[in-house]
C-alpha positions in Angstrom: 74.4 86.8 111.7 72.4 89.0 114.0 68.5 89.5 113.4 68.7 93.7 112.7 71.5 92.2 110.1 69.1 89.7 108.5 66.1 91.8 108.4 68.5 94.7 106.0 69.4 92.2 103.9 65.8 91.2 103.3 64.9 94.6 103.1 67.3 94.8 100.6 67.0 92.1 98.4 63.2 93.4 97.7 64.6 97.0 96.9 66.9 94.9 94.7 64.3 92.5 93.0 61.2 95.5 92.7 64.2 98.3 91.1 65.2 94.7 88.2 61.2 94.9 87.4 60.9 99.0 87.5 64.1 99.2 85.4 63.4 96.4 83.1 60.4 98.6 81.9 62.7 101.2 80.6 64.5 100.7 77.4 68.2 100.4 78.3 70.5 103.3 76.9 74.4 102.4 76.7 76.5 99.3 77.3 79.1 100.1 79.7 82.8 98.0 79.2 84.4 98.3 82.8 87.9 97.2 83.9 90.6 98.1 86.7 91.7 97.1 89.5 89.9 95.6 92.8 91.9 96.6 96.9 90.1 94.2 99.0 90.3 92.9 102.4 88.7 90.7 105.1 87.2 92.8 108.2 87.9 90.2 111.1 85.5 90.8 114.1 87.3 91.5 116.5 89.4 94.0 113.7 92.4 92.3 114.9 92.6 88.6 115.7 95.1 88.1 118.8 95.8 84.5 120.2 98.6 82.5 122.0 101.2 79.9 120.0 100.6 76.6 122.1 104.1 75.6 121.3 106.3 78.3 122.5 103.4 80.2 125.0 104.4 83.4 122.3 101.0 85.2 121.6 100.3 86.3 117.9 97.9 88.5 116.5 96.8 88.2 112.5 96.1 91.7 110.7 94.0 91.9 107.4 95.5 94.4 104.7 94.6 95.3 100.9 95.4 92.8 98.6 95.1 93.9 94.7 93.1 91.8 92.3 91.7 92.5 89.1 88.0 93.7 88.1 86.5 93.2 84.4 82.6 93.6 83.4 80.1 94.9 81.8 77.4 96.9 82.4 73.5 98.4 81.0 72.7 102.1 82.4 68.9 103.0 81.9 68.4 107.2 81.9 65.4 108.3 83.8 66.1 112.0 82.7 69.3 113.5 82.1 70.6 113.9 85.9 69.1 110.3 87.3 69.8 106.6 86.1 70.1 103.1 86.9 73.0 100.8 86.5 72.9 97.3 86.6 76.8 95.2 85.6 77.8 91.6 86.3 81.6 92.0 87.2 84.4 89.3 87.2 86.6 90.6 90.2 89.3 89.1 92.3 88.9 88.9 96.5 91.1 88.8 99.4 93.2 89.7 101.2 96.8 90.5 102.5 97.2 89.3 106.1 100.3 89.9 108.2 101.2 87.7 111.3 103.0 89.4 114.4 104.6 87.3 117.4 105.3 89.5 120.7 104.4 92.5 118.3 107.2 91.4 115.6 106.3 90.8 112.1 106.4 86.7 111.5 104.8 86.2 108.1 102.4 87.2 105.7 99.7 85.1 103.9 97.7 85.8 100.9 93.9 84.7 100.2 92.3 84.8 96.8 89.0 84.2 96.2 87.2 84.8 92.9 83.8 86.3 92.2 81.4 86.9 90.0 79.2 90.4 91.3 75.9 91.8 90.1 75.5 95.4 91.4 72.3 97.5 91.1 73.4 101.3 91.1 71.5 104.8 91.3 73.6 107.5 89.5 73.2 110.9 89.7 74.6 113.4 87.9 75.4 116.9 88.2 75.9 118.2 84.5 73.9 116.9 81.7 76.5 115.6 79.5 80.2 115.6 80.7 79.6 115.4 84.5 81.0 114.3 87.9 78.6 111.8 89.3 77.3 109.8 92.4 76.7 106.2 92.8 75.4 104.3 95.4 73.6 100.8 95.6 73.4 97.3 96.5 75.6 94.2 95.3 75.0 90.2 95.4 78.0 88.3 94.8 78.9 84.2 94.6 82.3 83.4 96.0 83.4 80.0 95.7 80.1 77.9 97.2 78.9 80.9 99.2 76.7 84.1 98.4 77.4 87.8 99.7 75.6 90.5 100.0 76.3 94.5 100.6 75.9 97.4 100.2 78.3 100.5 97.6 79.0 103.7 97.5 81.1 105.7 94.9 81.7 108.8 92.6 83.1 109.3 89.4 83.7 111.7 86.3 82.7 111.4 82.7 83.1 113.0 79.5 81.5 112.7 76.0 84.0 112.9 72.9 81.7 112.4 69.9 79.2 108.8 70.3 81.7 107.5 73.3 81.7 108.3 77.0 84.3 107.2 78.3 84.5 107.2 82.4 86.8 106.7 85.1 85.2 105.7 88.9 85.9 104.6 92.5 83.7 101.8 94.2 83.6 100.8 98.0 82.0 98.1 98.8 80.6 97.1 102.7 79.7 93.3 102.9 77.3 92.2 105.3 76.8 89.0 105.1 79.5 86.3 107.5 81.5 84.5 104.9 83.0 82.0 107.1 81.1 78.5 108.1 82.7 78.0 111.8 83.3 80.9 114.0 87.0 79.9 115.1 89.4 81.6 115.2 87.2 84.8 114.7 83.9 85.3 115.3 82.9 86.2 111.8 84.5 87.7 108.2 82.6 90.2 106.2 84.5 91.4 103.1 85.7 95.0 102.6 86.7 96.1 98.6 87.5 99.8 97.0 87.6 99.6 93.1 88.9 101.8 90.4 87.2 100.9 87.5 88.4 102.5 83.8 85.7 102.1 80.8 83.6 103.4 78.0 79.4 103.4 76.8 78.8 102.8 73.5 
């Protein structure tokens, strides 16, 4: 991990801990029930990893592509006024990725990797009506896959409407990791992990 990439995610972190203390003074507004679906992927570095088949002197290249998972939670939204809030959700949501192997340039194989985790993201949302409303969302996440921590960073949008005491919303998430998941640099040099989400819920 390179310095400038270190000293964001410290940065970071103490956006992250000093919004949980600013927030927690603010009584919390509406529990949020989120579900959908997670598209994730690894981003290799370099994008594509090429190398040679010792055996048979063919060369190969591995390719990282979506691989569906799904994505429950739930979720606190504090109101600062009736355009600007804070969301904070712990989120059950299944990683990976879809990898496709190519000898010569040939399709070989594909391989799937899972990988379970359980995200806390800290959201600013703003929105542009008062009640019903499209809205804005960006933010930081940490997350604990397997024995390892990530870190990154989300951006998003997504509509709302009010039918009586319910909300009910509908939302896309992209998430940017940061942080190198893998422990020894071969055969890539590092593994950040890449996810869009379309989450489904309702506030009560």
């Amino acid at each position: 991990m390179s310095k400038i990439t270190k000293k964001i995610i410290k940065g970071s972190l103490l956006f992250l801990f000093l919004s949980f203390v600013f927030i927690s003074e603010i009584q919390a507004q509406q529990i949020k029930l989120l579900g959908g679906n997670n598209f994730s992927r690894y981003a290799f570095s370099p994008d594509t990893y090429m190398g040679i088949d010792w055996d048979t002197g063919i060369e190969f290249r591995i390719k990282s592509n979506l691989k569906n998972g799904l994505l429950i939670g739930l979720g606190l939204e504090f109101s600062l006024n009736k355009y600007l809030g804070f969301e904070m959700d712990i989120l059950y949501s299944q990683k990976g990725c879809h990898s496709q192997v190519f000898r010569a340039d040939i399709p070989d194989r594909t391989t799937d990797y899972s990988l379970n985790a359980i995200s806390l993201p800290l959201l600013l949302k703003i929105k542009l009506k008062p009640v019903s409303s499209p809205y804005v969302l960006c933010g930081l996440e940490c997350s604990y896959i397997l024995s390892k921590s990530d870190f990154g960073y989300i951006l998003g949008g997504g509509f709302e409407i009010k039918i009586q005491r319910i909300t009910f919303f509908v939302e896309g998430r992209f998430y940017f990791g940061l942080k190198n998941i893998m422990s020894e640099p071969y055969p890539v040099e590092s593994v950040n992990t890449k996810s869009e989400m379309l989450i489904f819920g309702f506030k009560l």
